[in-house]
N, C-alpha and C positions, 0 to 999 in steps of 0.2 A: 593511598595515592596522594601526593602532591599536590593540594589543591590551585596553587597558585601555578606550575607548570601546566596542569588542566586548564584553567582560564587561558594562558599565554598559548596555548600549543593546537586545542580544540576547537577552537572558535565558538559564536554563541550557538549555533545549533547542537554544537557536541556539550558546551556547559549544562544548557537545559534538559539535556538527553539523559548526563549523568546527575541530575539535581542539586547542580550548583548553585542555579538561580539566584536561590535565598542570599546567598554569600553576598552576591554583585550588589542586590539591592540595600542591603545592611550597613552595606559599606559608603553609602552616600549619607552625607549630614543630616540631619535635619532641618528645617529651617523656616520659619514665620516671617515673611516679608508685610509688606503695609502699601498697595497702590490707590494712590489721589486720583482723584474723577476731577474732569471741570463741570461738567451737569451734574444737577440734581438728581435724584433716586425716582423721581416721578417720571422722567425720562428714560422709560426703561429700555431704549434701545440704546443711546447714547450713554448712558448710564451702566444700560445690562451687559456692555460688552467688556468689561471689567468682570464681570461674578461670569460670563464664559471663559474667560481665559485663565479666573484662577482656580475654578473648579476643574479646568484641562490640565492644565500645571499639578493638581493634586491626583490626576487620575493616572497620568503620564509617570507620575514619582512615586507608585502606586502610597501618594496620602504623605510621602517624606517633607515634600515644598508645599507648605498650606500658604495662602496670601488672602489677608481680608481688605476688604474691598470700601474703601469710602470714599462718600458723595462731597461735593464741591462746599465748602466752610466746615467741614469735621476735623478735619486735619491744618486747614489753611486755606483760602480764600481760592475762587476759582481759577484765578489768574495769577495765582501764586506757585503753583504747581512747578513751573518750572525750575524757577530758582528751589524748590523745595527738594525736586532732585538733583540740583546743581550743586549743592551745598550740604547733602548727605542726609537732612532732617526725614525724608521719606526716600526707600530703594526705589520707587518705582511711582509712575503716572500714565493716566491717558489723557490726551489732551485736540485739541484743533490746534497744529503749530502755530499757523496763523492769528492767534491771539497776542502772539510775542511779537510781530512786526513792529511795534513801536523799539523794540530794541534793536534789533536789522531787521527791515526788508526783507530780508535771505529766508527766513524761517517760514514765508508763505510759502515758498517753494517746497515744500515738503507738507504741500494740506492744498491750497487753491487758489489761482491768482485769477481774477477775469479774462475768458476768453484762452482758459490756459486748457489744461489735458483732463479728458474726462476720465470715469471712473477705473476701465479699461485700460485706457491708455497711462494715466499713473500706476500702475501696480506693474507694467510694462516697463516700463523708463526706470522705475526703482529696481524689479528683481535682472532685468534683461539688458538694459541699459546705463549708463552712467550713475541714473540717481542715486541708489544706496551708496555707494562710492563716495559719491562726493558729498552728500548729508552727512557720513559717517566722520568726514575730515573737517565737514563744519561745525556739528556737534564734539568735537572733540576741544575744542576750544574754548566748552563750558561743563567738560566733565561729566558728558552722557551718552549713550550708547542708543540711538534709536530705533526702532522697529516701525513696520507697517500693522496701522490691527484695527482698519474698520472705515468705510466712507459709505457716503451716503446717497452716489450719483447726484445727476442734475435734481438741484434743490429748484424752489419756487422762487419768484421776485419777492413775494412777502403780501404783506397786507396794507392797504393803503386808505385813509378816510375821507378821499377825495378822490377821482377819479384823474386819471391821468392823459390827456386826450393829445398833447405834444411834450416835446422836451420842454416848452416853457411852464410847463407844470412844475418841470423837477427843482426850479429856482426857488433856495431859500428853504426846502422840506428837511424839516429835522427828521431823519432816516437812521432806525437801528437795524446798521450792515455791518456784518461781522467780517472782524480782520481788513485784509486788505483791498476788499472793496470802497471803500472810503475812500481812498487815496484816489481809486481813479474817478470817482463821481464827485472828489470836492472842485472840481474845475469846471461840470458843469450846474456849482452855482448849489449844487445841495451839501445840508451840514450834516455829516457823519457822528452818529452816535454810538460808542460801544459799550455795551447795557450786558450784563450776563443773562443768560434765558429765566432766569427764575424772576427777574426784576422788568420780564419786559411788559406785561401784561399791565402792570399798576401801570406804567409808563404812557402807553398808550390810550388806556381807560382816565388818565387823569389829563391829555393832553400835552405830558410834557413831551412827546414825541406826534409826529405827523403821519409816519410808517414805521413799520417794522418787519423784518425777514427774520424767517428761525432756521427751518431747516425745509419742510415738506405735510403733506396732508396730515401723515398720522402721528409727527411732534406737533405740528401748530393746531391741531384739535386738541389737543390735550395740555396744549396751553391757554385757550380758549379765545385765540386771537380774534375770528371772527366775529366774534360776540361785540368786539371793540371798532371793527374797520370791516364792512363790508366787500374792499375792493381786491381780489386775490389776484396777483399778476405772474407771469411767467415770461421766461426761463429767466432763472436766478442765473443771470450770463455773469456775475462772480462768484460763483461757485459750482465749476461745470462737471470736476468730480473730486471731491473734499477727504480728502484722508485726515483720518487723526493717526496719531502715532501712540507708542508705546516706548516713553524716556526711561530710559535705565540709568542711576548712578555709573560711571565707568568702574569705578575701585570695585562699586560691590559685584558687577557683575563679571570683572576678571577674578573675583575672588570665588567664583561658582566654579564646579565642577566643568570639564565638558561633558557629560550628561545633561548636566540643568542649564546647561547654556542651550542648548540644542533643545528642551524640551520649553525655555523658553520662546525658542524660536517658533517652536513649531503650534504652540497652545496660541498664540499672537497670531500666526497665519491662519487656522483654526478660527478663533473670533472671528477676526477682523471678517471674511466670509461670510460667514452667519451674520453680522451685522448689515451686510449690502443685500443679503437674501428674507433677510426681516421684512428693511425694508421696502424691495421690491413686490413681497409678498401682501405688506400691510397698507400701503399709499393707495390703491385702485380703490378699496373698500373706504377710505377715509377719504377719500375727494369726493366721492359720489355721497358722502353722507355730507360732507361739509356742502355741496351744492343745495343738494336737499334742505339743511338747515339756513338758507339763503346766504349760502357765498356765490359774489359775482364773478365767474372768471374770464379775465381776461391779461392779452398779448400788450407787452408793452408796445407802444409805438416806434415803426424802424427810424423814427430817427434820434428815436433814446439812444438802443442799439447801435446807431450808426456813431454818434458823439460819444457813446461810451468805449466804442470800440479804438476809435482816434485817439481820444485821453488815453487808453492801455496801454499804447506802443511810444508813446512822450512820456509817460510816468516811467517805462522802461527802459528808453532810451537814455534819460534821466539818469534811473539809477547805476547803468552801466559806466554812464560815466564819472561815477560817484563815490559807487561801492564797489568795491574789490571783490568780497564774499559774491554778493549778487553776478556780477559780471562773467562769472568764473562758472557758476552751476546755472545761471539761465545762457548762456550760449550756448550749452548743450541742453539746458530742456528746450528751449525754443525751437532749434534743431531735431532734435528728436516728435516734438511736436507738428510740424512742418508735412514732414512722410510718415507721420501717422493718420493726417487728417487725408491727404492725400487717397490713404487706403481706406477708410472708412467710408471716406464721401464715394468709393466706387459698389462697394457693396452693402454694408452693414447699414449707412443712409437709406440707401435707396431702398433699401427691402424693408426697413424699418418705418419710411414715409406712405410705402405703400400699402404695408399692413394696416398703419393705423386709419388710413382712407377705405378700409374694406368690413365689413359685416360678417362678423363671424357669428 
């Protein structure tokens, strides 16, 4: 028989029926790729979803696509990443977009802007809505192909070695906030600092910072924040659900199969999951220890909130009048935002505010 008439004529269930299988798989390359982390290896959620995705990659390709996996200064500086897939030195990265903001604006759109789409509701706007679309048309313009592969829900405010009792606190607090929360807190009056997580502890412990924010209970225990700043605040209202992404060179990844295009798609979707169910799974058990070990928690004051929320919509309004890229992909997240909050706040709120008022 005709093996290749077989493949074209039988489809896969008739290939594997007559034990073609082996053929199909044979016939895909080999290949050893290299993805940059922006965390450290001691972060093993931010870190571990990296070694999830390329251990799926290798299970998917049964073992043809291996990818090893290294942590932020092995290959190139945390904040290098980008350009590092831009420019072909590494196929692949995972990253907080947001970290590139100093080069457009646009790139928090694809990770967190204050007061923007929680966890939920970005991965909505990307597979359902506009977003993948239009990230794809702006990442095209630096030669990378993006994916969704991992966020971390509403993060914390951070940790603070003063307590914070009005907004006249926030004046003049040297504050490491990541990405594009700076921008909207430097107008009232606080200096943004952008410190990689591995650097933020000395930082703090030596006083060259006043705060600091990371992510959440079970990365900032394991950075050891509290040991530095007693004062644990909440909601991290700039980062209300934080996607990192999965930057693909464009050439190398049109040079893939579509097999491997598709089982990269699908190992990214795969992580990215597992990474929001981590840590949903691990933060209850690391708040109650960090309280335990005398963390204060507390609610910022609404009229942080209230000022920070006013600076949002002038830094934005700002930038649409500004930026092109921006103007173009936040009129439809904003929008999309809009009537999604709409639907949340009728059910998913309300049941959510009430559980946590109840004794189970």
């Amino acid at each position: 028989m005709d093996r290749r008439s077989l493949i074209k004529n039988a489809g896969i269930a008739g290939v594997l029926a007559a034990g073609a299988a082996p053929a199909v798989i044979h016939a895909q390359a080999t290949l050893r790729w290299r993805i940059a982390s922006s965390f450290p290896k001691s972060l093993d959620t931010l870190f571990g979803v990296c070694d999830v995705f390329a251990k799926k990659v290798s299970e998917l390709s049964g073992g043809k696509f291996t990818i090893t996996t290294h942590a932020a200064g092995e290959l190139m500086p945390a904040f290098g990443v980008l350009d590092g897939v831009s420019n072909g030195t590494v196929e692949m990265c995972n990253t907080a977009p947001y970290y590139f903001f100093g080069k457009d604006p646009t790139y928090a759109l694809d990770c967190a802007i204050p007061f923007g789409l929680n966890a939920r509701q970005m991965i909505a706007w990307m597979l359902h809505g506009n977003g993948m679309k239009l990230m794809r048309e702006f990442y095209g313009q630096v030669g990378i192909v993006n994916f969704p592969m991992g966020n971390t829900g509403v993060q914390m405010g951070g940790w603070f070695r003063k307590e914070i009792k009005s907004l006249a606190d926030m004046k003049g607090l040297k504050f490491r906030v990541g990405g594009f929360g700076g921008k909207v807190l430097s107008p009232l009056g606080v200096v943004p600092q952008n410190i990689p997580g591995g650097e933020i502890y000395q930082a703090l412990e030596k006083g060259t910072i006043d705060a600091a924010e990371w992510v959440g209970p079970y990365d900032d225990q394991k950075l050891g924040l509290n040991k530095v700043a007693p004062n644990y605040y909440f909601p991290g209202f700039w980062e209300v659900g934080p996607q990192l992404s999965l930057y693909v060179n464009q050439k190398a990844f049109e040079g893939l199969s579509s097999e491997y295009k598709a089982i990269v798609e699908a190992a990214s979707s795969y992580a990215g999951t597992d990474m929001m169910a981590r840590y949903d799974a691990r933060n209850p058990a690391a708040l109650k220890s960090l309280i335990g070990q005398g963390a204060k928690l507390r609610a910022f004051p609404k009229d942080v909130l209230a000022a920070a929320f006013k600076s949002s919509r002038e830094v934005y309004d700002d930038l649409s009048n500004t930026n092109p890229n921006w103007k173009k992909i936040y009129a439809d997240y904003a929008a999309f935002n809009r009537e999604s909050n709409q639907w949340f706040g009728i059910a998913e709120n309300t049941m959510n505010n009430f559980m946590a008022s109840q004794k189970l």
